[in-house]
PDB file of N, CA, C and O in Angstrom:
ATOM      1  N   UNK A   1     -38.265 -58.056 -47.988  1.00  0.00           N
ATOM      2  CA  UNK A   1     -36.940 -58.515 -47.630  1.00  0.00           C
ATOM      3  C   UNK A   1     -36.473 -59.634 -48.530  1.00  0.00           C
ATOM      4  O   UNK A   1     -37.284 -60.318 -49.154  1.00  0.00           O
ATOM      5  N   UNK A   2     -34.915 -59.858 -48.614  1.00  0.00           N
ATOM      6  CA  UNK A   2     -34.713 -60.803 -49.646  1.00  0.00           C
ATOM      7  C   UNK A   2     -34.228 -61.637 -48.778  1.00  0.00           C
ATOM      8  O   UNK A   2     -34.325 -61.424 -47.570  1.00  0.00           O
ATOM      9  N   UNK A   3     -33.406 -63.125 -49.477  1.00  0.00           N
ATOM     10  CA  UNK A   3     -32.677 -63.723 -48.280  1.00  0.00           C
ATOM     11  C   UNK A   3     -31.620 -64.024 -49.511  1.00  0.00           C
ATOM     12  O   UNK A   3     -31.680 -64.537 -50.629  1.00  0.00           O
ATOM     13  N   UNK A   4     -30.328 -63.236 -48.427  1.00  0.00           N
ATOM     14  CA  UNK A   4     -28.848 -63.043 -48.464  1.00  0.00           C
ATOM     15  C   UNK A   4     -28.073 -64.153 -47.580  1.00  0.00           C
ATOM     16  O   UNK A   4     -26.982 -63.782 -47.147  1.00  0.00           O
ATOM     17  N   UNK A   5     -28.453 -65.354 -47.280  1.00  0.00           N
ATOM     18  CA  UNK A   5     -27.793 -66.059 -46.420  1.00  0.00           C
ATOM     19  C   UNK A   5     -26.730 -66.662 -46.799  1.00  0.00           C
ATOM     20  O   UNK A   5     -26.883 -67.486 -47.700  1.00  0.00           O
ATOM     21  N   UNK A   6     -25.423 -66.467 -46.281  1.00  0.00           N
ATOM     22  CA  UNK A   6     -24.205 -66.535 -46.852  1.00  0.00           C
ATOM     23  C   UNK A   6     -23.686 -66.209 -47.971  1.00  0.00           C
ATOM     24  O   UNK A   6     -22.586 -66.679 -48.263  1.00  0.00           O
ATOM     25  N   UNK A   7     -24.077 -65.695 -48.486  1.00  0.00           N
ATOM     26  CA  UNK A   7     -23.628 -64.531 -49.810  1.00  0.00           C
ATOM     27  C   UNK A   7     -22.343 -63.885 -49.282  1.00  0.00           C
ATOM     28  O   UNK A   7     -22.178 -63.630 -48.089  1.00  0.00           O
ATOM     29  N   UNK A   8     -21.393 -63.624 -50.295  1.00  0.00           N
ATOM     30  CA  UNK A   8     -20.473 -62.214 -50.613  1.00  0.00           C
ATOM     31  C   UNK A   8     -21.014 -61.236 -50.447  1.00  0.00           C
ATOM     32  O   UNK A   8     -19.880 -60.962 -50.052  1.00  0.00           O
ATOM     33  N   UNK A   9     -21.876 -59.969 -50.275  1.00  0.00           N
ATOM     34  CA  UNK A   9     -21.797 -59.107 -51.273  1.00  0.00           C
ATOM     35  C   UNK A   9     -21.136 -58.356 -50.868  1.00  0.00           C
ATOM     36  O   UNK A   9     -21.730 -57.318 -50.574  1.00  0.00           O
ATOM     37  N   UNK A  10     -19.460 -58.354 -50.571  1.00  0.00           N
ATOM     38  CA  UNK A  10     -18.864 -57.316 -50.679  1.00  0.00           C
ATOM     39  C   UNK A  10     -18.380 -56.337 -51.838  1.00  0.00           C
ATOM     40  O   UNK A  10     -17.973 -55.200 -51.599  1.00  0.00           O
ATOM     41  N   UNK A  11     -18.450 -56.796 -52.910  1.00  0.00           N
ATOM     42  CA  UNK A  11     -18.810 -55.636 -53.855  1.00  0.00           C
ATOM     43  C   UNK A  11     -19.927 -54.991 -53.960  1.00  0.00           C
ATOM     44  O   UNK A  11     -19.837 -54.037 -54.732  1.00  0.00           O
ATOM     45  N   UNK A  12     -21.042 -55.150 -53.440  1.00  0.00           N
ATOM     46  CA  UNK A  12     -22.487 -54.754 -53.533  1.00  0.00           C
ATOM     47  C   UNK A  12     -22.735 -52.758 -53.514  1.00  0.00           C
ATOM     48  O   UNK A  12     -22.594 -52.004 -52.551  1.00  0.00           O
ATOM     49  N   UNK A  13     -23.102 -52.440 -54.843  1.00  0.00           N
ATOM     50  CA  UNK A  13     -23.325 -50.761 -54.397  1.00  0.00           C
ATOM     51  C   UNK A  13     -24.933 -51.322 -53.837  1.00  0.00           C
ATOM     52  O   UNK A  13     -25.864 -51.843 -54.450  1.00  0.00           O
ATOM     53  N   UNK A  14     -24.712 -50.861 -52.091  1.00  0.00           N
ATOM     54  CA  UNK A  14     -26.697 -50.882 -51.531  1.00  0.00           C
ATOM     55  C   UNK A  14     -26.945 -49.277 -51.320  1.00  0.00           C
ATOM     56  O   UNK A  14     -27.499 -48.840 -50.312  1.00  0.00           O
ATOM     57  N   UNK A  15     -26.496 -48.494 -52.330  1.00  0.00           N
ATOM     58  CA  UNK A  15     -26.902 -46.976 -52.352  1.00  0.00           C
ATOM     59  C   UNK A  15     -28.525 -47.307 -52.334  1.00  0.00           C
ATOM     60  O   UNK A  15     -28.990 -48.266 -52.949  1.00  0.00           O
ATOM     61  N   UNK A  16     -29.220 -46.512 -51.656  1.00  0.00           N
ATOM     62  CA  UNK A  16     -30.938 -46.407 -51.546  1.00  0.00           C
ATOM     63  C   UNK A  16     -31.657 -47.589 -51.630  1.00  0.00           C
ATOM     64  O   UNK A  16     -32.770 -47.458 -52.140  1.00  0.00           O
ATOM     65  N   UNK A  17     -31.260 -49.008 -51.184  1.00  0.00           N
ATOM     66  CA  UNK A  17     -31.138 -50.378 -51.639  1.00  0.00           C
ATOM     67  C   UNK A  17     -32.133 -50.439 -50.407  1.00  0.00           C
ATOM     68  O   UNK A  17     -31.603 -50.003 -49.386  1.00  0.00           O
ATOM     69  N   UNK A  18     -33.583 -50.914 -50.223  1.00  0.00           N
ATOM     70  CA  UNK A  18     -34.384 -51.366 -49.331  1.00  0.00           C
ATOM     71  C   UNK A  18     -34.489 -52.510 -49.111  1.00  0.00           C
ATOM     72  O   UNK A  18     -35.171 -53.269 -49.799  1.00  0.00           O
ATOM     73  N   UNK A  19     -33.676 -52.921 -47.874  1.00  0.00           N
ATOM     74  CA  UNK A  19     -33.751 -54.072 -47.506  1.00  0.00           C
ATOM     75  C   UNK A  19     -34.638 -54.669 -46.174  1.00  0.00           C
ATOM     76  O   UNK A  19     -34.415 -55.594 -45.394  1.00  0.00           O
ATOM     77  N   UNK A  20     -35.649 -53.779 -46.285  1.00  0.00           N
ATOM     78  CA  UNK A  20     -36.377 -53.902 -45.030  1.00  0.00           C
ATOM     79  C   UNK A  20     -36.530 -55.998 -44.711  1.00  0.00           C
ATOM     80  O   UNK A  20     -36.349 -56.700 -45.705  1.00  0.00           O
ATOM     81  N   UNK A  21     -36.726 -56.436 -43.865  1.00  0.00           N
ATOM     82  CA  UNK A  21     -36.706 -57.648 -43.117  1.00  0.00           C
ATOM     83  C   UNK A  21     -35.955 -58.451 -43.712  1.00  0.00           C
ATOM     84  O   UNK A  21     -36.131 -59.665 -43.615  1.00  0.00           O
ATOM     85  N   UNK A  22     -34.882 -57.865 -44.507  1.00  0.00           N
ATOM     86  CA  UNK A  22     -33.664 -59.113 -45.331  1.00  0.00           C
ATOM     87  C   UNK A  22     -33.063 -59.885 -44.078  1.00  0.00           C
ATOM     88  O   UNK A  22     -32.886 -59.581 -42.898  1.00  0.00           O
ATOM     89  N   UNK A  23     -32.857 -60.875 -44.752  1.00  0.00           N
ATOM     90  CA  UNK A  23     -31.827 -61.799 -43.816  1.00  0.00           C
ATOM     91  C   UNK A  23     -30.577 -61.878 -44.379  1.00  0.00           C
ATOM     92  O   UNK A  23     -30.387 -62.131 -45.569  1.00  0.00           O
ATOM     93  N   UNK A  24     -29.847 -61.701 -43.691  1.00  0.00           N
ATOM     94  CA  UNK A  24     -28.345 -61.749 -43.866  1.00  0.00           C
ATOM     95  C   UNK A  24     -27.525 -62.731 -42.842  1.00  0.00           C
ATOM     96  O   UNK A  24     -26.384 -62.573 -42.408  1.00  0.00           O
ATOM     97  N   UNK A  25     -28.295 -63.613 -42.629  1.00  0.00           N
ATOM     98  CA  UNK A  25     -27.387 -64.748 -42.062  1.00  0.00           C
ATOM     99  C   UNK A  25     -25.951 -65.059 -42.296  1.00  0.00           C
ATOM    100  O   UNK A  25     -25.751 -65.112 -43.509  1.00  0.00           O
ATOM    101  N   UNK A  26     -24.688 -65.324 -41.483  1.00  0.00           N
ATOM    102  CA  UNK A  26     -23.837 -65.468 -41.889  1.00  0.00           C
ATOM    103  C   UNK A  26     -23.046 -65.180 -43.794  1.00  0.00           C
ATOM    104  O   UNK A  26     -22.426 -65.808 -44.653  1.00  0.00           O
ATOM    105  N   UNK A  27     -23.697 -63.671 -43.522  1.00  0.00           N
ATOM    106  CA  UNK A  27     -23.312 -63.020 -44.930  1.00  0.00           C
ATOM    107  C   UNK A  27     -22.065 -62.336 -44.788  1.00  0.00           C
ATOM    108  O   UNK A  27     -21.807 -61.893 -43.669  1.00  0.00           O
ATOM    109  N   UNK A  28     -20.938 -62.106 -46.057  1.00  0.00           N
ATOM    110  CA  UNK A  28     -19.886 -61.425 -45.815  1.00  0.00           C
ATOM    111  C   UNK A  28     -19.665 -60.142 -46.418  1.00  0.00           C
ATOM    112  O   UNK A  28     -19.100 -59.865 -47.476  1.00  0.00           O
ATOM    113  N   UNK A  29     -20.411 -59.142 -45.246  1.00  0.00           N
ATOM    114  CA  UNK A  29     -20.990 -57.465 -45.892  1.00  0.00           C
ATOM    115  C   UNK A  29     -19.381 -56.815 -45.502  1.00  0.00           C
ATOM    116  O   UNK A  29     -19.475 -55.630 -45.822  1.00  0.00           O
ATOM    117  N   UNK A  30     -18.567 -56.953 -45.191  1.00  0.00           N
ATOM    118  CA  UNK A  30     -16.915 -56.158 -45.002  1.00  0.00           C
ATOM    119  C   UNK A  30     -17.377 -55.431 -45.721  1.00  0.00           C
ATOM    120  O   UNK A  30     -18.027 -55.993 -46.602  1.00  0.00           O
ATOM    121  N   UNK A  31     -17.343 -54.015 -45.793  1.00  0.00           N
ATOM    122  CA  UNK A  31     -16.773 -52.957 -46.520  1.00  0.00           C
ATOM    123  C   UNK A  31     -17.921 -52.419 -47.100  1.00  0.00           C
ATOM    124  O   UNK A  31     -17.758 -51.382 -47.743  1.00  0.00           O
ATOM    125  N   UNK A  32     -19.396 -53.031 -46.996  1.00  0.00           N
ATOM    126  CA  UNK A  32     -20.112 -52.652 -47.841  1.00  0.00           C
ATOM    127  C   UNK A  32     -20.877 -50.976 -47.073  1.00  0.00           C
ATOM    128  O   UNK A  32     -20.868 -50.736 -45.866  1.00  0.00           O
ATOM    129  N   UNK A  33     -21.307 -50.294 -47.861  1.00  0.00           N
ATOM    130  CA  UNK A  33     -21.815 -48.949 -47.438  1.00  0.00           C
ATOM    131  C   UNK A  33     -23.371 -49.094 -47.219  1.00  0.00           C
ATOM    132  O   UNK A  33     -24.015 -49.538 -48.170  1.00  0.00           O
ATOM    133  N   UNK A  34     -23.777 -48.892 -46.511  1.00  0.00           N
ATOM    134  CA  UNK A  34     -25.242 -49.247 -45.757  1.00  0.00           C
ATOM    135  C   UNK A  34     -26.016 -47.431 -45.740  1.00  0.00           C
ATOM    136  O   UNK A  34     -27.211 -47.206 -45.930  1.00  0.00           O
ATOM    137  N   UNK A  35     -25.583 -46.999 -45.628  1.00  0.00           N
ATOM    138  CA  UNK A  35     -25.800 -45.336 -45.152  1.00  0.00           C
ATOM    139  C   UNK A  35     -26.864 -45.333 -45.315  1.00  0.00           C
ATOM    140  O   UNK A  35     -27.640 -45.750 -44.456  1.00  0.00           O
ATOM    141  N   UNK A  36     -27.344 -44.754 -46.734  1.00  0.00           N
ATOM    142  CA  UNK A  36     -28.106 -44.569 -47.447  1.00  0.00           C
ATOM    143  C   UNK A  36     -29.515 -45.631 -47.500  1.00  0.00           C
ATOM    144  O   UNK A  36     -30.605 -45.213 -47.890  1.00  0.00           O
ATOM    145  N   UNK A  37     -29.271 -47.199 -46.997  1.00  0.00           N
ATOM    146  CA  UNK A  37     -30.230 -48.206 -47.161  1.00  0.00           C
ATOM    147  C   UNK A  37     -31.323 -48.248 -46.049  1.00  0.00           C
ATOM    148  O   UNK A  37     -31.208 -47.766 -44.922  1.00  0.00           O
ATOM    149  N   UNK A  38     -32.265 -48.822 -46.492  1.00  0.00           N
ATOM    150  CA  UNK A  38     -33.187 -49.319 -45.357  1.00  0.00           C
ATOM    151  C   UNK A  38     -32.827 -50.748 -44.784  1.00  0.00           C
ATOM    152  O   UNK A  38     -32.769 -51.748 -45.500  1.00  0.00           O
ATOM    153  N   UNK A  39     -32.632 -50.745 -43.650  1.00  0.00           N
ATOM    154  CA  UNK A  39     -32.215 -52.369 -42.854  1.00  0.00           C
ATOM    155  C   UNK A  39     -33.441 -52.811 -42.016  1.00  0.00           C
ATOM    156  O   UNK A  39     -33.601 -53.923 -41.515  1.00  0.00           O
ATOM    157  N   UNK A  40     -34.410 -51.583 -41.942  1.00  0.00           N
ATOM    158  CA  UNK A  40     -35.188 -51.853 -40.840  1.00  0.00           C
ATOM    159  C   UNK A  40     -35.915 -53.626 -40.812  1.00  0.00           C
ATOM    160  O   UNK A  40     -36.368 -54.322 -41.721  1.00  0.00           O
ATOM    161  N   UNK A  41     -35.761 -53.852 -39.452  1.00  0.00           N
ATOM    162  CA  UNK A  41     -36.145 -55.132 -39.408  1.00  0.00           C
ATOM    163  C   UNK A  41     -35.603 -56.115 -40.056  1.00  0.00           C
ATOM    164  O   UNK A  41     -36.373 -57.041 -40.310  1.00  0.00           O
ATOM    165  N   UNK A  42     -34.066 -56.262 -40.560  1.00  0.00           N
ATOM    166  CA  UNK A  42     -33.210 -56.799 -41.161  1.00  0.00           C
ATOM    167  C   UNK A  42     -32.236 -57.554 -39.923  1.00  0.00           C
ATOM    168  O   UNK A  42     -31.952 -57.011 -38.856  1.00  0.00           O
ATOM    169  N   UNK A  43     -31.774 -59.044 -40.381  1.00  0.00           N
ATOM    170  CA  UNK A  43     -31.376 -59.602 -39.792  1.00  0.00           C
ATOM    171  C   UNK A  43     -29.638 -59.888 -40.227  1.00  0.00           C
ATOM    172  O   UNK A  43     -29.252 -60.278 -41.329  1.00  0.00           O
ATOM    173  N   UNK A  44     -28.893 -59.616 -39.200  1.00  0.00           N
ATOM    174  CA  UNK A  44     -27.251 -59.653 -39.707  1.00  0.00           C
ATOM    175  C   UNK A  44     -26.666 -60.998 -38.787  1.00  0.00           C
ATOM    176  O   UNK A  44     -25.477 -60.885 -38.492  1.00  0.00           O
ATOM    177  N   UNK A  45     -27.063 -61.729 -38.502  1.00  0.00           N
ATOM    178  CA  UNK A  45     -26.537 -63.047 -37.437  1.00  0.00           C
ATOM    179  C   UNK A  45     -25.235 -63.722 -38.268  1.00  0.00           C
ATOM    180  O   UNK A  45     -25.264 -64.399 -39.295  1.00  0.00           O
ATOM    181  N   UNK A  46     -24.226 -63.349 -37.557  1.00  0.00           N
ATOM    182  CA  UNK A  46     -23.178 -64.078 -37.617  1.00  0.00           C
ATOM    183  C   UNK A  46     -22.389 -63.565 -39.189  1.00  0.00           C
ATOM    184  O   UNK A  46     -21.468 -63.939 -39.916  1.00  0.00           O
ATOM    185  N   UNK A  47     -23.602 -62.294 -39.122  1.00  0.00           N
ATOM    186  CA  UNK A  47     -22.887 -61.710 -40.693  1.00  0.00           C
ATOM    187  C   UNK A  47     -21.263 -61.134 -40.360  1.00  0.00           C
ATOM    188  O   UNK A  47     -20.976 -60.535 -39.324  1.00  0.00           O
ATOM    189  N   UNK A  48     -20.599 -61.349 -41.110  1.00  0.00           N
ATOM    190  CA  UNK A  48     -19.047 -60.485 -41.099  1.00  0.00           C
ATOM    191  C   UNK A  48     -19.483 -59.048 -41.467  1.00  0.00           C
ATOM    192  O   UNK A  48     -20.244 -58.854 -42.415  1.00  0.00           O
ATOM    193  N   UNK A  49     -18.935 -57.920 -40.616  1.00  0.00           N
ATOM    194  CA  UNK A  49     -19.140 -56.351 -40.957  1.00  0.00           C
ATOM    195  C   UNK A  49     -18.184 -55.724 -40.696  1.00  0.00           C
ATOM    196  O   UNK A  49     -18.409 -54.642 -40.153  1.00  0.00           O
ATOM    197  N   UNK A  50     -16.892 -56.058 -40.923  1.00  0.00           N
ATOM    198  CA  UNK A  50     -15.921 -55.188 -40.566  1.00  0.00           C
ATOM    199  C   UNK A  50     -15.618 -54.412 -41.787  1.00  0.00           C
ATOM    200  O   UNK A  50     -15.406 -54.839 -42.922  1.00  0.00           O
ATOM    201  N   UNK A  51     -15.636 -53.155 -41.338  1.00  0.00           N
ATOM    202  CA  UNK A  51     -15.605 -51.889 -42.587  1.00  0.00           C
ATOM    203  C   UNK A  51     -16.646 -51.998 -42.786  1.00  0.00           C
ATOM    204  O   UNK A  51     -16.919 -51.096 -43.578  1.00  0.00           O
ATOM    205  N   UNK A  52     -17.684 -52.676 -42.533  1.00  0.00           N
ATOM    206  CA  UNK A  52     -19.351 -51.995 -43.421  1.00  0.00           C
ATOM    207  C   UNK A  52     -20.030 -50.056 -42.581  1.00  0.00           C
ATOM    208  O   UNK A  52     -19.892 -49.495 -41.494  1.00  0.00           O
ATOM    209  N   UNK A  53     -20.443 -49.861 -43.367  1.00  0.00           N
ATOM    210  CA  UNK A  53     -21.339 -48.751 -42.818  1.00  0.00           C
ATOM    211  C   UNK A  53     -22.629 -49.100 -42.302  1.00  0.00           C
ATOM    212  O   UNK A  53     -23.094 -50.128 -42.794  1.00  0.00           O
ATOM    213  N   UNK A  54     -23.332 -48.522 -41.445  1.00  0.00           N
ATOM    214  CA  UNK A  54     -24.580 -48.611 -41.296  1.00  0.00           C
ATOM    215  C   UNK A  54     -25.409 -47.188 -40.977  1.00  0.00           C
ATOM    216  O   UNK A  54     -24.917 -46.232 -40.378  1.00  0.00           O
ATOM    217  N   UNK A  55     -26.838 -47.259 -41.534  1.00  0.00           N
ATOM    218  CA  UNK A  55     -27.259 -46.085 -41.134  1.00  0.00           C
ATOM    219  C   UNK A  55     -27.162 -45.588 -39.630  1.00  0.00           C
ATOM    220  O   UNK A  55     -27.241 -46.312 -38.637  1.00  0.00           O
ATOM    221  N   UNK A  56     -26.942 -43.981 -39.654  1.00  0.00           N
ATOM    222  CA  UNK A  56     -26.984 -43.488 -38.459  1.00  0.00           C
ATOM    223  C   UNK A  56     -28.353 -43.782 -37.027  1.00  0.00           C
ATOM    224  O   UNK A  56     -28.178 -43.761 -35.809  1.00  0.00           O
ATOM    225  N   UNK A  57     -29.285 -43.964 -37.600  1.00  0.00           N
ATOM    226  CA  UNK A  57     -30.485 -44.294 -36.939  1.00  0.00           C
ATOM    227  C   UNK A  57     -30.505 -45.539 -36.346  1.00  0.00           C
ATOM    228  O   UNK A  57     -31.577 -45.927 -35.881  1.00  0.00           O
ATOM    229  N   UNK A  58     -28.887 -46.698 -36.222  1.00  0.00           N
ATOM    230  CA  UNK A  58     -28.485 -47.913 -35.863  1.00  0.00           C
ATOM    231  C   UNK A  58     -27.846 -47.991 -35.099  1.00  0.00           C
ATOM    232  O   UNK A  58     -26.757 -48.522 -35.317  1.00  0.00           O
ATOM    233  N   UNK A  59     -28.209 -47.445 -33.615  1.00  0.00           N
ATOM    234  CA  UNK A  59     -26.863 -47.937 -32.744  1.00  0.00           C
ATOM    235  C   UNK A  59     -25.883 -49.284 -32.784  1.00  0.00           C
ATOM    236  O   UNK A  59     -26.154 -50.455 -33.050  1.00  0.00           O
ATOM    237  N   UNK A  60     -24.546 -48.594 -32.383  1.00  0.00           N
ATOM    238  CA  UNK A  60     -23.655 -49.801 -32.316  1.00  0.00           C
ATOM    239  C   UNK A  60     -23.804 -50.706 -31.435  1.00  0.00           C
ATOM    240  O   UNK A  60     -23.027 -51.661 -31.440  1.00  0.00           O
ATOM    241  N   UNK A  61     -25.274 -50.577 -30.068  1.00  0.00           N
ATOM    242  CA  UNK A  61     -25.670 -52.063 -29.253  1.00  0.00           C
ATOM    243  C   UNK A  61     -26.860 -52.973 -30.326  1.00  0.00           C
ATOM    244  O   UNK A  61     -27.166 -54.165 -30.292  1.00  0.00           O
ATOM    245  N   UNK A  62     -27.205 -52.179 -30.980  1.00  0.00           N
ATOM    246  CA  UNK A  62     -28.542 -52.473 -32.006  1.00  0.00           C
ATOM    247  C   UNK A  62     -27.919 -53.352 -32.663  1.00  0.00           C
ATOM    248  O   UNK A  62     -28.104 -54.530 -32.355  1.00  0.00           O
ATOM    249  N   UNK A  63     -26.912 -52.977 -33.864  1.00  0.00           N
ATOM    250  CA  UNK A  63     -26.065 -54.222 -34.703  1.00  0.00           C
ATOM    251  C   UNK A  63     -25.389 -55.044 -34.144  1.00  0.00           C
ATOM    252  O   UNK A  63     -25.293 -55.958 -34.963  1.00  0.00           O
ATOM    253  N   UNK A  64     -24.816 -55.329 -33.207  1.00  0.00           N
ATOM    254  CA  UNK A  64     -24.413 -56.059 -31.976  1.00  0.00           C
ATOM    255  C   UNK A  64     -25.152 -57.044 -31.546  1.00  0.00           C
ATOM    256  O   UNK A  64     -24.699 -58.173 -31.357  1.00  0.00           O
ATOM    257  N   UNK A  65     -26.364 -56.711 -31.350  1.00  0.00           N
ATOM    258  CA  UNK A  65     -27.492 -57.992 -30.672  1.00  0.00           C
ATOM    259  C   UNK A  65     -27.874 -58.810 -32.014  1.00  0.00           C
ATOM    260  O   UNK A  65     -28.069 -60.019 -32.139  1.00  0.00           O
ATOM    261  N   UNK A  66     -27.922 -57.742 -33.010  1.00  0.00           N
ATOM    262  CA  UNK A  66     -28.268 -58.350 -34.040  1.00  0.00           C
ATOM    263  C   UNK A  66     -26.945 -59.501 -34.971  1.00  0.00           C
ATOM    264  O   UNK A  66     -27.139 -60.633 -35.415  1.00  0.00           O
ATOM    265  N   UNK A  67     -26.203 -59.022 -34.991  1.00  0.00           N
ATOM    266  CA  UNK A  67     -24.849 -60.271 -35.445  1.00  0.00           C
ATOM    267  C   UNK A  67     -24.921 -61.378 -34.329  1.00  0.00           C
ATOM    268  O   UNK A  67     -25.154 -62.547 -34.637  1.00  0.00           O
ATOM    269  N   UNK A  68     -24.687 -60.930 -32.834  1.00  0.00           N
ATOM    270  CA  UNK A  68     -24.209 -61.848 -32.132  1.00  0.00           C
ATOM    271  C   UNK A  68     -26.040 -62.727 -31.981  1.00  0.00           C
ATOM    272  O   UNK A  68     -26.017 -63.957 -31.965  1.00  0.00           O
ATOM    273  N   UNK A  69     -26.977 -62.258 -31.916  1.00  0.00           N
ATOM    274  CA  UNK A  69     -28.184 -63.026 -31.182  1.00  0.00           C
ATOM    275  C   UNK A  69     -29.340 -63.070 -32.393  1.00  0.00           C
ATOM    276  O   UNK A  69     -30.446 -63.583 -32.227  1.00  0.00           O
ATOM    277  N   UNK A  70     -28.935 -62.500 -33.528  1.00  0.00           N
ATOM    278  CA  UNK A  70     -29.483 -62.378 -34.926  1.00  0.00           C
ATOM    279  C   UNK A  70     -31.198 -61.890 -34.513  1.00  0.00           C
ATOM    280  O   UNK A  70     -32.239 -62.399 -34.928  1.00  0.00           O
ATOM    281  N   UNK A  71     -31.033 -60.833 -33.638  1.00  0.00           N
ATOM    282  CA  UNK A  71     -32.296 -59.865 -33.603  1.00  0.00           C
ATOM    283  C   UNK A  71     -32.254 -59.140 -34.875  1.00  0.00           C
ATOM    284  O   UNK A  71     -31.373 -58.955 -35.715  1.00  0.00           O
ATOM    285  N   UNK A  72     -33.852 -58.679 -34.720  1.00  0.00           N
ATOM    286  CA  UNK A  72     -34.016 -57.806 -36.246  1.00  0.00           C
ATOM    287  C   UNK A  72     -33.480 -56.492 -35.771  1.00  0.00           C
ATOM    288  O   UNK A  72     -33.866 -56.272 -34.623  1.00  0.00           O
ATOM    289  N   UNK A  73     -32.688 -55.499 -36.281  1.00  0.00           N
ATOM    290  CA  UNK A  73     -32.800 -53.990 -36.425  1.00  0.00           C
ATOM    291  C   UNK A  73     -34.009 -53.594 -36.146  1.00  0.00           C
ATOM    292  O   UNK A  73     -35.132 -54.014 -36.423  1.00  0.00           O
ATOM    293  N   UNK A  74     -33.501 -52.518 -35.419  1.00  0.00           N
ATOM    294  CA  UNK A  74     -34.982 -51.251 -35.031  1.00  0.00           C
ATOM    295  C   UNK A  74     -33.952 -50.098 -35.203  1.00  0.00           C
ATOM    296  O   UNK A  74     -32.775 -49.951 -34.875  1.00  0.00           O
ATOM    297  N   UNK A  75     -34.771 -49.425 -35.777  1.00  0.00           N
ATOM    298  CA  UNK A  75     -34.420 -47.659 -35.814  1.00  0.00           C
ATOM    299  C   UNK A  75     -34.491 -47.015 -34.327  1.00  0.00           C
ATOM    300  O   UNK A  75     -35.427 -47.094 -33.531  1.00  0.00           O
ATOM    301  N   UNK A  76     -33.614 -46.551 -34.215  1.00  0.00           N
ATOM    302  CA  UNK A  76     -34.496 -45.389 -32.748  1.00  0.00           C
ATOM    303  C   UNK A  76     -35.414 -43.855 -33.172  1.00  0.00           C
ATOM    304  O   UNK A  76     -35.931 -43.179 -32.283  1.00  0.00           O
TER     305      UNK A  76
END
């Protein structure tokens, strides 16, 4: 995992981009495309995601706990 804490990367291509246990603390991901990435065990607290993608294997309560209570992602 890297640490993204407060970073831009809304230009970021994360095509096949493994970000397993990254932190993304108050990062500003708007728009960025996730699909394709690994998040597992990745932290989004207080990250901005409006327009981002996320993989399908991410429920929308999953990224939720994780922005608002900065839990790690789990796959189901």
């Amino acid at each position: 995992g890297g640490d993204f804490r407060g970073l831009d990367l809304r230009e970021i291509d994360a095509d096949r981009i493994d970000f397993t246990d990254a932190y993304f603390r108050s990062a500003d991901l708007r728009g960025v495309d996730f699909r394709t990435s690994q998040l597992e065990g990745a932290s989004i607290a207080h990250a901005q995601i409006s327009g981002a993608y996320f993989p399908p294997e991410l429920s929308a309560d999953e990224i939720l706990m994780s922005v608002n209570f900065g839990t790690r992602l789990r796959y189901r």
